[in-house]
N, CA, C and O of each residue as an XYZ file, in Angstrom:
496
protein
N     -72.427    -24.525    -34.678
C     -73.563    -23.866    -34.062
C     -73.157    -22.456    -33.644
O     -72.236    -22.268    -32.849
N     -73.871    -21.458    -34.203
C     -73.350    -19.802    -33.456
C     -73.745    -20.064    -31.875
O     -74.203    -21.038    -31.278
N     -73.447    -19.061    -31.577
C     -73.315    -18.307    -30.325
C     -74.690    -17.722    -29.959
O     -74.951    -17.088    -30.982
N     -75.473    -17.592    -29.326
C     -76.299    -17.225    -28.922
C     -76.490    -16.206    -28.071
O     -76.273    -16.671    -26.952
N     -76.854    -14.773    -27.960
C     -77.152    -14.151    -26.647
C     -78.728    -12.901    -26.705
O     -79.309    -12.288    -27.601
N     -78.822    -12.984    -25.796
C     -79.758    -12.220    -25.551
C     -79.794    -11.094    -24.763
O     -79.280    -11.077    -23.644
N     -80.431    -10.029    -25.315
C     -80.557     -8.768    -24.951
C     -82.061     -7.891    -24.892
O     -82.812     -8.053    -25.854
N     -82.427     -7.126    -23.965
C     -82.961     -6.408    -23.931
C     -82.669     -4.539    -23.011
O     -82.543     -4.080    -21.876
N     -82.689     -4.155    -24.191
C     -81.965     -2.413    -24.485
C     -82.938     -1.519    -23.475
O     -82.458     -0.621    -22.784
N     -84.626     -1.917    -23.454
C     -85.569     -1.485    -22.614
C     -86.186     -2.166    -21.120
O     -87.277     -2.260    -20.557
N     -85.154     -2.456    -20.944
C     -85.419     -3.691    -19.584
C     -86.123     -3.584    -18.323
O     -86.847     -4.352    -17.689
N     -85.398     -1.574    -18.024
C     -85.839     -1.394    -16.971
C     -86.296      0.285    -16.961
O     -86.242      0.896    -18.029
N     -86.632      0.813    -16.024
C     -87.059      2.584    -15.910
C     -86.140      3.068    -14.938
O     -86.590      3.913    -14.165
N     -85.462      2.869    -14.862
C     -84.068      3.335    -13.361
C     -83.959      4.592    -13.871
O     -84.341      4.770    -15.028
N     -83.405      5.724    -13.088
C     -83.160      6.929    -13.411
C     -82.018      7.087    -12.186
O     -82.299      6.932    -10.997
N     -80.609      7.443    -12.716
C     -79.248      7.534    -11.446
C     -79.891      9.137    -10.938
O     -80.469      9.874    -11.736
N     -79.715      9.416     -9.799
C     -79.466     10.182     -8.974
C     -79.611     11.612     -9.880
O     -80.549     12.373    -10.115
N     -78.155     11.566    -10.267
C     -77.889     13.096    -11.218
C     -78.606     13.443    -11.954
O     -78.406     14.573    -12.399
N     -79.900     12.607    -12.507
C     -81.067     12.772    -13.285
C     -82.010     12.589    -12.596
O     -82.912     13.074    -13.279
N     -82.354     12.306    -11.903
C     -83.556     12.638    -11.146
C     -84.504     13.988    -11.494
O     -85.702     14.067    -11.767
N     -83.514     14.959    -11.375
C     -84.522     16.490    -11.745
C     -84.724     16.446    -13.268
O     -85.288     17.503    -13.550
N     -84.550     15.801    -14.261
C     -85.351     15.776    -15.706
C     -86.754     15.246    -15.261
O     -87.562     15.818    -15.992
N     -87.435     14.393    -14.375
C     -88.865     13.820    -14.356
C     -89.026     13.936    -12.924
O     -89.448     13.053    -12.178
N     -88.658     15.089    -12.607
C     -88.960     15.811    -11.481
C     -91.064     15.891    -11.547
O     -91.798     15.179    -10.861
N     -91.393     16.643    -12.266
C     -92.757     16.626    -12.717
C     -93.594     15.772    -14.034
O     -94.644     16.071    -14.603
N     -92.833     14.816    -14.205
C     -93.140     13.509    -14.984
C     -92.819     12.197    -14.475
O     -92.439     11.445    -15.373
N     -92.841     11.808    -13.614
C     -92.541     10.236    -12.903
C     -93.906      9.212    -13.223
O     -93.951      7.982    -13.172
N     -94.516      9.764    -13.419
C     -95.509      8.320    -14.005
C     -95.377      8.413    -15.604
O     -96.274      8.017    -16.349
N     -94.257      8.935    -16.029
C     -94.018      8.028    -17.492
C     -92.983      7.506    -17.640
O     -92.603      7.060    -18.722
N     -92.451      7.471    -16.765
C     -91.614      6.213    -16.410
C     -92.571      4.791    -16.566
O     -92.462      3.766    -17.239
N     -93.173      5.102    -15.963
C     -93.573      3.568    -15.401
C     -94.313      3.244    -16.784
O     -94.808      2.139    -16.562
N     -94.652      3.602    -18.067
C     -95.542      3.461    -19.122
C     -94.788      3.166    -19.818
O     -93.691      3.671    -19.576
N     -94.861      2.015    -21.333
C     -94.375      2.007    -22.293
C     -93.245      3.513    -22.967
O     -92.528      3.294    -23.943
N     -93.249      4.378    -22.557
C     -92.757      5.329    -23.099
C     -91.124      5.153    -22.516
O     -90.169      5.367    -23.262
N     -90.968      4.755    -21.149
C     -90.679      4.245    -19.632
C     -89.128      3.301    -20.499
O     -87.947      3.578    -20.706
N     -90.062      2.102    -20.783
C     -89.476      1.132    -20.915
C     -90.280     -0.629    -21.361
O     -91.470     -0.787    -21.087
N     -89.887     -1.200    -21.689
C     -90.163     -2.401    -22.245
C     -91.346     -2.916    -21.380
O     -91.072     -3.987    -20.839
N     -92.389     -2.517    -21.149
C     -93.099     -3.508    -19.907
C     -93.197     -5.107    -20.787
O     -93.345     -5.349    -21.985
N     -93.052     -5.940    -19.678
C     -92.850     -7.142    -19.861
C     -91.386     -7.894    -20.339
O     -91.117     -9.095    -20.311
N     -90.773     -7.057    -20.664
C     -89.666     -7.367    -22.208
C     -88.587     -8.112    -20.879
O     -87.798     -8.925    -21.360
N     -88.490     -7.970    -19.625
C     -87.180     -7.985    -19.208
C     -86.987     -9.563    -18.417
O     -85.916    -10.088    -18.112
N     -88.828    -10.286    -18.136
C     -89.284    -11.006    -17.408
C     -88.865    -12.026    -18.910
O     -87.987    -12.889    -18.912
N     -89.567    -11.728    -19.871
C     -89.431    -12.624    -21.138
C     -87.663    -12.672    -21.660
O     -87.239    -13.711    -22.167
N     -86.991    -11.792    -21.524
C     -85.765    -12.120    -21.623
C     -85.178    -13.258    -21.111
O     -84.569    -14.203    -21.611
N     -85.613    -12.839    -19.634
C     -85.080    -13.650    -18.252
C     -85.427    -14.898    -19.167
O     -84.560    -15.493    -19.808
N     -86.840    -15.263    -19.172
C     -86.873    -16.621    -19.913
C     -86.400    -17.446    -20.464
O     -86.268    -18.619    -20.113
N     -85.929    -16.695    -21.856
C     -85.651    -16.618    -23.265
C     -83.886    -17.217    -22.829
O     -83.219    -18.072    -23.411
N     -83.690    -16.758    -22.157
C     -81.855    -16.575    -21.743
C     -81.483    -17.453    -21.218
O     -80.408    -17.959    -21.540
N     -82.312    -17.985    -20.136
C     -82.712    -19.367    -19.431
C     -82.700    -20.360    -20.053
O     -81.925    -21.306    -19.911
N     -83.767    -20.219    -20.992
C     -84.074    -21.444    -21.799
C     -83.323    -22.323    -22.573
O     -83.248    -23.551    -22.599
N     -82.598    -21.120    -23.413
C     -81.498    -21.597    -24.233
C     -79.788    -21.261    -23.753
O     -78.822    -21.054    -24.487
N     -79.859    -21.301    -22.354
C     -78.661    -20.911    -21.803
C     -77.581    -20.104    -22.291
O     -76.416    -20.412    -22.539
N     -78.447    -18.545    -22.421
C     -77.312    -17.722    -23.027
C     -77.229    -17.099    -22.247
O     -77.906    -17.268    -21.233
N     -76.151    -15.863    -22.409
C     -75.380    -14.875    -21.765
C     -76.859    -14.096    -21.832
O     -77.595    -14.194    -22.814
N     -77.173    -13.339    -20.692
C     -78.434    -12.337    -21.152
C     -77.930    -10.442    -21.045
O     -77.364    -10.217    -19.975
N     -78.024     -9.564    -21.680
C     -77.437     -8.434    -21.434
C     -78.334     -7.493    -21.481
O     -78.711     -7.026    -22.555
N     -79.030     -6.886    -19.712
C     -80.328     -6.335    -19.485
C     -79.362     -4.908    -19.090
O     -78.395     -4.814    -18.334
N     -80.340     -3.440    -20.278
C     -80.334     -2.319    -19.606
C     -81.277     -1.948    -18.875
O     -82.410     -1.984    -19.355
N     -81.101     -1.528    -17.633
C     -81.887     -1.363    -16.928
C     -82.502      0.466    -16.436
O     -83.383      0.808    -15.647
N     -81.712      1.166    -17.182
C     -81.933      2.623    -17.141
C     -83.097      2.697    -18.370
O     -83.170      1.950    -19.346
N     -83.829      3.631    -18.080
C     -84.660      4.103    -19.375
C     -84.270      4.496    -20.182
O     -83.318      5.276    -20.182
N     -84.867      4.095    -21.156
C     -84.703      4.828    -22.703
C     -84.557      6.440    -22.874
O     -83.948      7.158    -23.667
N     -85.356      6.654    -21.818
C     -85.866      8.189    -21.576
C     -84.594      9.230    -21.764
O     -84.497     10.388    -22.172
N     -83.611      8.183    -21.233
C     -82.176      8.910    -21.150
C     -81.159      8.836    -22.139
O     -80.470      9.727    -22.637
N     -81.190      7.679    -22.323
C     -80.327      7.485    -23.691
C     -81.062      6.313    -23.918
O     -81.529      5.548    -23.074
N     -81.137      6.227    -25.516
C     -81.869      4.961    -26.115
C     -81.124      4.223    -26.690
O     -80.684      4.695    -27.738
N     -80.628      2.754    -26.309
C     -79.587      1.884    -26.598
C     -79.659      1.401    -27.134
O     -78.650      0.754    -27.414
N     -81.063      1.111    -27.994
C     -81.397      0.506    -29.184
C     -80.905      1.349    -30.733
O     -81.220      1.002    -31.871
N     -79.978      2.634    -30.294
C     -79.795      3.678    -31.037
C     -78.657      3.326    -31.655
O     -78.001      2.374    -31.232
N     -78.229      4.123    -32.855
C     -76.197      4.264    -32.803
C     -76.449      5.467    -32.289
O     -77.438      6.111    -31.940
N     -74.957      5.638    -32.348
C     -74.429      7.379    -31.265
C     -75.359      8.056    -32.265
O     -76.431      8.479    -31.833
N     -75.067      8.201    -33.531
C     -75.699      9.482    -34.626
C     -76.884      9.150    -34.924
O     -77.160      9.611    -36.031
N     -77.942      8.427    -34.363
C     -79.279      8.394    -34.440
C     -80.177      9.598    -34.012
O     -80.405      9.705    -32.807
N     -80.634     10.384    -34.749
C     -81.347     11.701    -33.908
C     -81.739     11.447    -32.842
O     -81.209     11.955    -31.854
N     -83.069     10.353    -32.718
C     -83.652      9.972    -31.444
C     -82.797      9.334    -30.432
O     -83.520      8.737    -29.634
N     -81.412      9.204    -30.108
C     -80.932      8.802    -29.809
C     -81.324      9.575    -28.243
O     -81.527      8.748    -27.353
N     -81.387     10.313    -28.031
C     -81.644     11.507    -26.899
C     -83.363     11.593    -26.835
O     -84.036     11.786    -27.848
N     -83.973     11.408    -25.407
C     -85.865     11.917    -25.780
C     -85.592     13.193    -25.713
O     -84.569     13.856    -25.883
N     -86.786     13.454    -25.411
C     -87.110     15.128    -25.102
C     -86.577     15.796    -23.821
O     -86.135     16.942    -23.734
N     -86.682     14.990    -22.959
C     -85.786     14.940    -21.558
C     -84.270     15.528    -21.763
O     -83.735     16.479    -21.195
N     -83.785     14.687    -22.715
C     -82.388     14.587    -22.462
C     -81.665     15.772    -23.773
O     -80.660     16.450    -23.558
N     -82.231     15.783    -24.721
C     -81.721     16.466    -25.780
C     -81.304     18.016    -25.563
O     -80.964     18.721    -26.514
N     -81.349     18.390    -24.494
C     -81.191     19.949    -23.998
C     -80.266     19.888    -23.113
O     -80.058     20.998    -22.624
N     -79.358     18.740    -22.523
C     -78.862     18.745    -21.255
C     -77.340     19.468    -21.773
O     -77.086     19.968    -22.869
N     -76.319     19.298    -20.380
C     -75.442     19.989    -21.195
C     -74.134     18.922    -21.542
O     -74.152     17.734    -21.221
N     -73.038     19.566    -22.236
C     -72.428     18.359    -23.223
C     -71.571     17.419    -21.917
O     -70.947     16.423    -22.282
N     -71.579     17.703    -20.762
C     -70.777     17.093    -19.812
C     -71.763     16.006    -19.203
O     -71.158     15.010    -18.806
N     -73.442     15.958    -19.001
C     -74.231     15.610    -18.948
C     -74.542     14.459    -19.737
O     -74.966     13.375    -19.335
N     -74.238     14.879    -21.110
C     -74.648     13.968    -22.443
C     -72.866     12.785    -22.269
O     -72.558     11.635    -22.581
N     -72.266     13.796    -21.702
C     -71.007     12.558    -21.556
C     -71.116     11.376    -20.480
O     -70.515     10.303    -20.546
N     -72.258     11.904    -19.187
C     -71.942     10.696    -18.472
C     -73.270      9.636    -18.760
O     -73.388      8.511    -18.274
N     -74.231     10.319    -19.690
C     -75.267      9.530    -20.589
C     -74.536      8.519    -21.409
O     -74.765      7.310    -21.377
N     -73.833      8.983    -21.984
C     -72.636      8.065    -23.292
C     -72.139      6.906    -21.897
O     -72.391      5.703    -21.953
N     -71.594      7.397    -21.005
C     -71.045      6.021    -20.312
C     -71.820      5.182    -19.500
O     -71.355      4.319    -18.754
N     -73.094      5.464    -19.663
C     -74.315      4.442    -19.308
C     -74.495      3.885    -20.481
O     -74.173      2.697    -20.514
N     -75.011      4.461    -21.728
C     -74.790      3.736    -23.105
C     -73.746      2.710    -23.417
O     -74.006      1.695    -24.064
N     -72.638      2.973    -22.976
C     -71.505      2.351    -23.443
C     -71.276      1.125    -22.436
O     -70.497      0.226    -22.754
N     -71.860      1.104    -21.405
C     -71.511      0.724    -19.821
C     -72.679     -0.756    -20.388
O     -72.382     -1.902    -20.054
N     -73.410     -0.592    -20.879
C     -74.619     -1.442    -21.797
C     -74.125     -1.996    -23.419
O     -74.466     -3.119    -23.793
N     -73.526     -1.336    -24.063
C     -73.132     -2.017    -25.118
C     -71.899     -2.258    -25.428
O     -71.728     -3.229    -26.166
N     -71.054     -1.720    -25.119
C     -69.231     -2.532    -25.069
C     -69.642     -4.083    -24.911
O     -69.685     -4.780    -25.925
N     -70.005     -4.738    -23.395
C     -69.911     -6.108    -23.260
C     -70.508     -6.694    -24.353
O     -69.859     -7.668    -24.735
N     -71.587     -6.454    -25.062
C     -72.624     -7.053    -26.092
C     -71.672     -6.875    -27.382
O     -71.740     -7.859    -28.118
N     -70.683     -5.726    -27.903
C     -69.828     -5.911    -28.819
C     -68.607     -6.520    -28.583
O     -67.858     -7.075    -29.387
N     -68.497     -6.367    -27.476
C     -67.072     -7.636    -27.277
C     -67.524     -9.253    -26.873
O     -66.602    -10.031    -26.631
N     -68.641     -9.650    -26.817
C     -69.471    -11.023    -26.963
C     -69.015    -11.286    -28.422
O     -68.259    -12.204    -28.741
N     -69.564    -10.367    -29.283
C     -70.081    -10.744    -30.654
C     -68.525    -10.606    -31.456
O     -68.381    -11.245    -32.498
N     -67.584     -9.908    -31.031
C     -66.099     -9.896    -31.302
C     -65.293    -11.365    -31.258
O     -64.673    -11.793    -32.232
N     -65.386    -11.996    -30.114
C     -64.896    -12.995    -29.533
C     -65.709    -14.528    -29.703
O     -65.570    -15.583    -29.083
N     -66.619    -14.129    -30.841
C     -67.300    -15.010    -30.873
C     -67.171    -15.496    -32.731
O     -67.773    -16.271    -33.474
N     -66.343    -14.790    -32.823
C     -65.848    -14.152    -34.881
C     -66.041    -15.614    -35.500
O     -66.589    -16.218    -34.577
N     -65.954    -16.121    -36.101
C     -66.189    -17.554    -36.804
C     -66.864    -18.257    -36.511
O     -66.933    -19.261    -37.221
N     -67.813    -18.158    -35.239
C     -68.748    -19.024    -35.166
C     -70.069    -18.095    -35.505
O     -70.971    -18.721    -34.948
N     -70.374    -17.501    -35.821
C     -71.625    -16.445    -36.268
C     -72.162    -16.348    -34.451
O     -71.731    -16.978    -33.486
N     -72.987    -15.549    -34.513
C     -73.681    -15.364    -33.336
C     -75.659    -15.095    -34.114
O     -76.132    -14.778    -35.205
N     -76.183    -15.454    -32.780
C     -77.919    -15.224    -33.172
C     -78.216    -14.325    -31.892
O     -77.886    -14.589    -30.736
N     -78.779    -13.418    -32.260
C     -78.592    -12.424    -31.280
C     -79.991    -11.747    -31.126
O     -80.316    -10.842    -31.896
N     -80.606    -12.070    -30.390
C     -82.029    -12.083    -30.125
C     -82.328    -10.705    -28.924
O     -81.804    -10.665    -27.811
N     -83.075     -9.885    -29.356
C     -82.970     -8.431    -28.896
C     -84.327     -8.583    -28.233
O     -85.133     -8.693    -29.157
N     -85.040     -8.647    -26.925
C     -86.149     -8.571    -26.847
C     -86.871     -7.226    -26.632
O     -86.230     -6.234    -26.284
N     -88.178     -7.187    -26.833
C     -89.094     -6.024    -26.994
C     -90.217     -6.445    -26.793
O     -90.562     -7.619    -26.922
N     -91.243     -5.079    -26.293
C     -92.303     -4.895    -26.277
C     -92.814     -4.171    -26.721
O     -92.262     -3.071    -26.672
N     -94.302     -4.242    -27.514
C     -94.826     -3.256    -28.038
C     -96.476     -2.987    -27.697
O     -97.131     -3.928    -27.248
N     -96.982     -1.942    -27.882
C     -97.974     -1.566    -27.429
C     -99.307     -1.161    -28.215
O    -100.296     -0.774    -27.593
């Protein structure tokens, strides 16, 4: 039987501190599909429950870095973030990474038994 885990990349709309002034004059799109997964993080919870897996929730917005991305994905950055500066985009990478390291070292350590790896989403 594989391994099972569950993830959702759009979980939450959090914005740390040091970003705050990118949606300085945009804070209600946060809260909108644009935001983040509405619903996606409650149905995870479920989903993770149900079949007793490991669950692995980002809880920062997409807005900032999109984790559903690879690094060299254009959209990897929104409109927000694609102008910031490269020391900026570095402590973006360790929220990215801070979210997907554990989910590639699951699926590492899990080598011969396959894994099913169930990504949840919402769409609009």
């Amino acid at each position: 039987m594989p391994a099972i885990i569950v993830s959702c990349e759009h979980a939450g709309n959090k914005v740390p501190a040091a970003f705050q002034k990118l949606f300085k004059n945009h804070q209600k799109i946060l809260n909108t599909h644009r935001g983040y997964d509405l619903g996606a993080f409650h149905l995870a919870q479920k989903i993770a429950s149900e079949l007793q897996a490991p669950l692995f929730l980002n809880r920062y917005t997409r807005l900032l870095i999109d984790c559903n991305r690879s690094t060299h994905n254009r959209s990897l950055f929104s409109e927000f973030t694609k102008q910031v500066s490269v020391a900026e985009k570095e402590k973006l990478f360790e929220l990215y990474h801070a979210y997907r390291n554990p989910i590639e070292t699951f699926i590492r350590e899990s080598k011969g038994k396959g894994v099913l790896h169930l990504s949840i989403h919402s769409f609009t």
